[in-house]
C-alpha positions in Angstrom: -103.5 -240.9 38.1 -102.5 -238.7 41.4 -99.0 -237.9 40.5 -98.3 -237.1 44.4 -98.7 -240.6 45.4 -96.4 -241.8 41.8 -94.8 -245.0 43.0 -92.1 -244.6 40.4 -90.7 -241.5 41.3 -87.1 -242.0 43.1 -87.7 -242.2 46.7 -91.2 -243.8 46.8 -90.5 -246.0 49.4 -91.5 -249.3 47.5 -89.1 -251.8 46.7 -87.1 -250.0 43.2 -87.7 -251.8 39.6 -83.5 -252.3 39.8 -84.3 -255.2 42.3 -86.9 -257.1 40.0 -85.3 -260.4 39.6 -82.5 -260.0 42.0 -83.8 -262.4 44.5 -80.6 -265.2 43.6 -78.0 -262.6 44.1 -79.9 -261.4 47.6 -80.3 -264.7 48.7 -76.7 -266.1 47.8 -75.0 -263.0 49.4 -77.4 -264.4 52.8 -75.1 -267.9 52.2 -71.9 -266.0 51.8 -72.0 -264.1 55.3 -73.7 -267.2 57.0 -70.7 -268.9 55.9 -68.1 -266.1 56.4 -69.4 -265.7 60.1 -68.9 -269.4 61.0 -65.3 -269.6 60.0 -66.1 -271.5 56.8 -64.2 -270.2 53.1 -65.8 -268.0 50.9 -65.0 -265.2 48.2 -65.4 -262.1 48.1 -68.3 -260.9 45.3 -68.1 -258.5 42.4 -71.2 -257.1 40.5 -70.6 -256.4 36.9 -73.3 -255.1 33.9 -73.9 -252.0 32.0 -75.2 -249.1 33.3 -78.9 -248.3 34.3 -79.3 -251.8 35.1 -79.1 -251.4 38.9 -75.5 -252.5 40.2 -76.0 -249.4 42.6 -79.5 -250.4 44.0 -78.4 -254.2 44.6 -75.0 -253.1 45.9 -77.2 -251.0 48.7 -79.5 -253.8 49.4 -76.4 -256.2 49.5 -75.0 -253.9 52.0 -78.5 -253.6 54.1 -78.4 -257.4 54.0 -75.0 -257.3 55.8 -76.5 -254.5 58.1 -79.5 -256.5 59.2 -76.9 -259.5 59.7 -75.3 -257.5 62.4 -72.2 -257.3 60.6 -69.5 -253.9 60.6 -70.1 -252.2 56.8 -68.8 -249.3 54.6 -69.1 -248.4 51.2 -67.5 -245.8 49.1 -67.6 -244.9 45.2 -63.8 -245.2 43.5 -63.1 -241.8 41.6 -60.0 -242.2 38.9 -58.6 -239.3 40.1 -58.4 -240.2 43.8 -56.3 -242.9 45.6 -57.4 -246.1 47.8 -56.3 -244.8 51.5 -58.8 -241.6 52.2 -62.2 -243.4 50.6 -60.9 -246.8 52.3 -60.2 -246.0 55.7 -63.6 -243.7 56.4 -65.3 -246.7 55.2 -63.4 -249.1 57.5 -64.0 -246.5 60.6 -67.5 -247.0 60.0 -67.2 -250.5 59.6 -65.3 -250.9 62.8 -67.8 -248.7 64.2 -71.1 -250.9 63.5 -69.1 -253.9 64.8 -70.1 -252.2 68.3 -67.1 -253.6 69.9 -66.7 -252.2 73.6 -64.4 -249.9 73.8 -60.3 -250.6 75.0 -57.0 -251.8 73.9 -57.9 -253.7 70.8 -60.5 -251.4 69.5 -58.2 -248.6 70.2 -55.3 -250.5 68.3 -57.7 -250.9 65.4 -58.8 -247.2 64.5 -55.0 -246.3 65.2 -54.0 -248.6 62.6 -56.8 -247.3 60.1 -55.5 -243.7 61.1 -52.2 -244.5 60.2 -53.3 -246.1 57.3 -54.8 -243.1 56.1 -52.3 -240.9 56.5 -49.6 -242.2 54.7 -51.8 -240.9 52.0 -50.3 -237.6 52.6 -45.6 -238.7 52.9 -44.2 -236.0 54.4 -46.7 -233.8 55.2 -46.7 -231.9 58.1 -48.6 -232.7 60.7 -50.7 -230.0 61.0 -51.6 -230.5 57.0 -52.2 -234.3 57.6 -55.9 -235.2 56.7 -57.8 -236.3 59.7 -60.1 -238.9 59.2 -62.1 -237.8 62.5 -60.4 -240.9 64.3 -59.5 -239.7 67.7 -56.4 -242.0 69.0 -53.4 -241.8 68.1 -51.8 -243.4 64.6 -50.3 -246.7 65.5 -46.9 -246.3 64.3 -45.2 -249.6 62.7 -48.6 -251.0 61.3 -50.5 -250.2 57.8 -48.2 -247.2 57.5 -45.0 -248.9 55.2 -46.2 -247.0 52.0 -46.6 -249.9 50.2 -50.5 -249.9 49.3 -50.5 -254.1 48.9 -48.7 -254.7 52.5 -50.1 -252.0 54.4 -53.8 -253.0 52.7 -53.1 -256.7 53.8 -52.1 -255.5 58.0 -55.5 -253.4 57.7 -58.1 -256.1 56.9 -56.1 -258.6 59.3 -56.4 -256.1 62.3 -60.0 -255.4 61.4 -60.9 -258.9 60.4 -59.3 -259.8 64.1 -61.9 -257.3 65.4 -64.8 -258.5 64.1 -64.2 -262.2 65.3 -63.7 -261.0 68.7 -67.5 -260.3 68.4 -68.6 -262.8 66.4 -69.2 -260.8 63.0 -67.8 -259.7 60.1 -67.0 -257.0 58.0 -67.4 -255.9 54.6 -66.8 -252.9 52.3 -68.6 -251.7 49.8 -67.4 -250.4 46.4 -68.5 -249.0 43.9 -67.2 -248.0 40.1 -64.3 -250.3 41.3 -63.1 -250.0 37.4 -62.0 -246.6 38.8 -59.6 -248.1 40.7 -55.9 -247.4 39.8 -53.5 -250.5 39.1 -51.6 -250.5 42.7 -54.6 -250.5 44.1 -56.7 -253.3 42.3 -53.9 -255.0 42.8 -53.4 -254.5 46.5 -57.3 -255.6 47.2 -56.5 -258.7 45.3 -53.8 -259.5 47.5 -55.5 -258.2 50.9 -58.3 -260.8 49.5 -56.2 -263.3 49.0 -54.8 -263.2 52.1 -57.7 -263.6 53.8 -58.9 -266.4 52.2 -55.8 -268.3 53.3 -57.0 -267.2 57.0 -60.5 -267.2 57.0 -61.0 -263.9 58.7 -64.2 -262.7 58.6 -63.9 -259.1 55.9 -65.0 -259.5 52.5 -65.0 -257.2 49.4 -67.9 -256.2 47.4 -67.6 -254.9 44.1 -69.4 -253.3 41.5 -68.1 -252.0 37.9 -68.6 -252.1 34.1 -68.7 -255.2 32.4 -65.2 -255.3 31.9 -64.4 -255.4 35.6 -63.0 -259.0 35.5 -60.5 -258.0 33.1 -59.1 -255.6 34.9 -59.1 -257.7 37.9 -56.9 -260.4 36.3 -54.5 -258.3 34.4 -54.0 -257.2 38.6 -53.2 -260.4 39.9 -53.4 -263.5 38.2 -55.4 -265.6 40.4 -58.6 -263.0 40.5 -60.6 -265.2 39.6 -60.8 -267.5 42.9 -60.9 -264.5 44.8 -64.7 -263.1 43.8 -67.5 -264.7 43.0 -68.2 -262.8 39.5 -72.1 -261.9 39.0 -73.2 -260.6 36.0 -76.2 -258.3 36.5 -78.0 -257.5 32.3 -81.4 -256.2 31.7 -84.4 -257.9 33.2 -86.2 -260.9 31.6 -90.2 -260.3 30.7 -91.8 -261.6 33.5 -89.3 -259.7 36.0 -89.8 -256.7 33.9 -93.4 -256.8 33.8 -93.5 -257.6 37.7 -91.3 -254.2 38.5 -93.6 -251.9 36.8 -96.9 -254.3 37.8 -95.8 -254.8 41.5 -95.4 -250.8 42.3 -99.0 -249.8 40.5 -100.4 -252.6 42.2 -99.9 -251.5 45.8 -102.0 -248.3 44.6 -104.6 -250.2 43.2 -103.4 -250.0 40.1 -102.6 -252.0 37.0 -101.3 -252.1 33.1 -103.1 -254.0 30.2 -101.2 -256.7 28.4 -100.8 -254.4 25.7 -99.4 -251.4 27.7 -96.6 -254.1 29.0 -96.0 -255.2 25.9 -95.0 -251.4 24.2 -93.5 -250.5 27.5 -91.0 -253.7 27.4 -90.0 -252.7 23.4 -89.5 -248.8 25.1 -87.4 -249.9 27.9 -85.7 -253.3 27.0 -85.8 -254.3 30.4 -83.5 -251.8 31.7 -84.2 -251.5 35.2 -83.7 -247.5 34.8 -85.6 -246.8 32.0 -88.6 -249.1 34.1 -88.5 -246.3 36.3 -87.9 -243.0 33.7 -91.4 -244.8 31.6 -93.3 -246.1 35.2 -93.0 -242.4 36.2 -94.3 -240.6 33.2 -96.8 -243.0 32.5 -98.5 -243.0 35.7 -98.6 -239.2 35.4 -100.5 -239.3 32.4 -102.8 -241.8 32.4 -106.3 -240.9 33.8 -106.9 -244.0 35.3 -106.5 -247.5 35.6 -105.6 -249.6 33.8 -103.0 -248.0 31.9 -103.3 -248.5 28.2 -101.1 -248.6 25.7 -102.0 -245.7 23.9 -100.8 -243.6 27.5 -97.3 -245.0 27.3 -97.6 -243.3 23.9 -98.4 -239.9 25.0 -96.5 -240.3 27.7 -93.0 -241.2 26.1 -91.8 -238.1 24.6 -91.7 -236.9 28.3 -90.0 -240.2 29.5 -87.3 -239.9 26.4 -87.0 -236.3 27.1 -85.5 -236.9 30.6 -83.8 -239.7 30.1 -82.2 -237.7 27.0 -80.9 -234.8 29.8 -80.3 -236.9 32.4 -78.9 -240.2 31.3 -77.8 -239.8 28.2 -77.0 -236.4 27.5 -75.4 -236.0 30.9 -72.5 -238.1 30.0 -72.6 -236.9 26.0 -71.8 -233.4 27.5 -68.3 -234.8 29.0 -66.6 -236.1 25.4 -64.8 -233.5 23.9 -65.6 -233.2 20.1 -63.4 -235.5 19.0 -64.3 -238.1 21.0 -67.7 -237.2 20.2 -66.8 -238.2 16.5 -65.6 -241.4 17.6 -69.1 -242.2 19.2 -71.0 -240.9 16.5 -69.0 -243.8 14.5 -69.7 -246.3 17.2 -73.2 -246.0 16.8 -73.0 -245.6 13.7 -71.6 -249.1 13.3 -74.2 -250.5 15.6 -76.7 -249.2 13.1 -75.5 -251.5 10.2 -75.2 -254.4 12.6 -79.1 -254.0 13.9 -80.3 -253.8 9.9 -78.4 -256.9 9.1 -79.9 -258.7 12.6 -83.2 -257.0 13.5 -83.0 -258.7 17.1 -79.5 -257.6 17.6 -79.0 -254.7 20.5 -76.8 -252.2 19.6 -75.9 -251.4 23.3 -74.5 -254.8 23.8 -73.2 -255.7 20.9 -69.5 -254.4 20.3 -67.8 -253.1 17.1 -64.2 -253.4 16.0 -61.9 -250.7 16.8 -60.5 -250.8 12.9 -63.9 -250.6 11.8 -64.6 -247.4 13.3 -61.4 -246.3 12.1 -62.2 -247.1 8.8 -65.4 -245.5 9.2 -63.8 -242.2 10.1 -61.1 -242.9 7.0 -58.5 -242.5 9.7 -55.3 -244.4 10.5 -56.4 -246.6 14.3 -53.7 -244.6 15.6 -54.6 -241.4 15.3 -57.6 -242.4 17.4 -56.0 -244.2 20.2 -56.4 -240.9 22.0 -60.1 -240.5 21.7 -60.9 -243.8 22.7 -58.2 -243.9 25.6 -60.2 -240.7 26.4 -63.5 -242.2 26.6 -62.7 -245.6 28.3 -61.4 -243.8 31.3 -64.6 -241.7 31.2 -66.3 -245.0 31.2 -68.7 -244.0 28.2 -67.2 -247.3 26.5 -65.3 -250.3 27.4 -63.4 -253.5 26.3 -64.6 -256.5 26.9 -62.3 -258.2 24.5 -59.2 -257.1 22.6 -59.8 -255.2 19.6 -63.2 -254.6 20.3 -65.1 -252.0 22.3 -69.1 -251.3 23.2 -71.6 -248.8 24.8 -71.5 -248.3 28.7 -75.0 -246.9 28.4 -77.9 -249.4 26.7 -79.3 -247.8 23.8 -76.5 -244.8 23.9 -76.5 -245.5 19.8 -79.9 -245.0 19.3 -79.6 -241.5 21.1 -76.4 -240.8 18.8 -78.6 -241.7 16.2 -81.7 -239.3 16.9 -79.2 -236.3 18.2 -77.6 -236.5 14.6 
């Protein structure tokens, strides 16, 4: 097959194999701005799942969705090392921006407020050391600026949600790795949310994160959970699996066998990103259509080979050695659990924190460290106390072959 026209490789222009089988979620999010932009309740949305199953991807179509519905958007990726204001208020200026409000007083009032907003990022600073968001009025002094994260965040999305009514739109911002979040700050978009839900001003939130997203959501604020609309995004099904890799080949006149679906499905799970790492090196090895089974054979070492650099062995690189013990034992433990239940997936499927402590023959808290270590590098998480899982599907079974 001509590799130059691969329909798998990133960037190929055809709908990506992350939005197989997101047609609900796409056509929900439609509902929720129809009804945001005529003044009726709604929540805001969060995106929770693994990695490699496509919360990115969805998240940008989400936010094209929003684009195409003429609304004011930004989107920005939480780091753990870096506070709300900064990433926030660039995203807001372009928000405001897209609303394509004429320019005057109001709109004027708006960016000041986001300007001052920003700043307080920086108390005390000089001015000439002040980060400037590239907003060029003057910060609005009295408004957004009180230093306290949850009442300045609540004045922000009322002035902007204000703005975006004038026109007849809405707004909405975009983030992702929202895990990343610190405390203060999870807990100050809960209570910006909340807010508006009590005065139905056009701005939502939309999240995405790690499965245990939620959780850190409610230990926030109490009442997280009737401010989002929680969708959990897992693996593809079969037929949605099948139609991501078919529905790309097809529009080169392509296709698979049954039997070249069948061993690519037991190869990739139905992970959306490993659709793409196995589309890709198949098509560049098979001769010619159909593609067979025995080419996803030949070409798999080279599709496990990249994904082994750049998926998996991209984030192995970041734990130190003794955290790299602690996964070892994860897996490890994921191992006996797949022998005693052959359909059991050892990505999913979480393992007791005392269990991999008495797998090490260490006391649980010598390895609080290791683990704290690696749930803020978000190569694990805990979806339930006591217990802890994979970030990355089928991270065991690379833990298992690097060994």
């Amino acid at each position: 097959m001509d590799p130059i026209r691969n329909p798998y490789a990133p960037g190929a222009g055809q709908r990506p194999p992350e939005l197989a089988g997101r047609d609900e979620q796409l056509d929900r999010f439609q509902v929720v701005l129809e009804r945001i932009q005529r003044g009726r309740p709604e929540r805001s949305m969060i995106l929770t799942g693994l990695r490699g199953v496509g919360k990115t991807v969805l998240l940008n179509a989400l936010r094209s969705t929003a684009v195409r519905s003429r609304w004011g958007t930004g989107k920005f990726e939480a780091r753990p090392d870096q506070a709300l204001r900064r990433p926030l208020a660039a995203a807001l200026h372009v928000a405001v921006r897209e609303l394509g409000h004429p320019r005057g007083e109001e709109l004027d009032h708006v960016l000041g407020v986001i300007k001052a907003f920003a700043q307080k990022d920086q108390p005390g600073a000089k001015l000439r050391d002040r980060w400037n968001p590239g907003i060029d009025v003057p910060a609005i002094s009295g408004r957004a600026d009180s230093g306290d994260i949850e009442i300045d965040l609540v004045e922000l999305f009322t002035d902007v949600g204000g703005l975006a009514a004038d026109v007849g739109k809405g707004a909405a911002v975009f983030i992702d790795e929202m895990q990343d979040l610190g405390p203060d700050d999870i807990s100050a978009i809960c209570a910006a949310c909340h807010e508006l839900s009590q005065t139905a001003l056009p701005v939502i939130v939309v999240g995405a994160g790690l499965p245990h997203l939620p959780a850190v959501l409610s230990a926030s604020k109490s009442y997280s959970e009737r401010l989002f609309r929680y969708n959990r995004i897992d693996r593809l099904d079969r037929s949605n699996a099948d139609q991501a890799l078919r529905a790309p080949a097809q529009h080169e006149d392509a296709d698979f066998t049954p039997e070249a679906l069948d061993a690519l499905y037991a190869a990739t799970g139905g992970y959306p990103y490993f659709i793409q790492a196995y589309g890709k090196a198949v098509w560049d090895h098979a001769p010619q259509t159909p593609i067979t089974a025995e080419d996803v054979r030949v070409a798999s070492p080279e599709a496990e080979s990249e994904l082994a650099v750049g998926f998996f062995g991209s984030r192995y690189e970041r734990a130190t050695p003794g955290e790299r013990e602690y996964l070892r034992a994860m897996a490890d433990l994921g191992a006996q659990v797949a022998a005693d239940d052959p359909d059991a997936v050892d990505a999913i499927e979480s393992v007791p924190t005392a269990d991999v402590a008495a797998h090490l023959e260490r006391k649980p808290q010598s390895l609080s460290p290791a683990r704290d270590a690696l749930l803020k590098k978000g190569l694990i998480y805990s979806g339930e106390r006591g217990r802890i899982a994979f970030t990355v599907p089928h991270f065991g079974r690379y833990l298992r072959a690097q060994a």
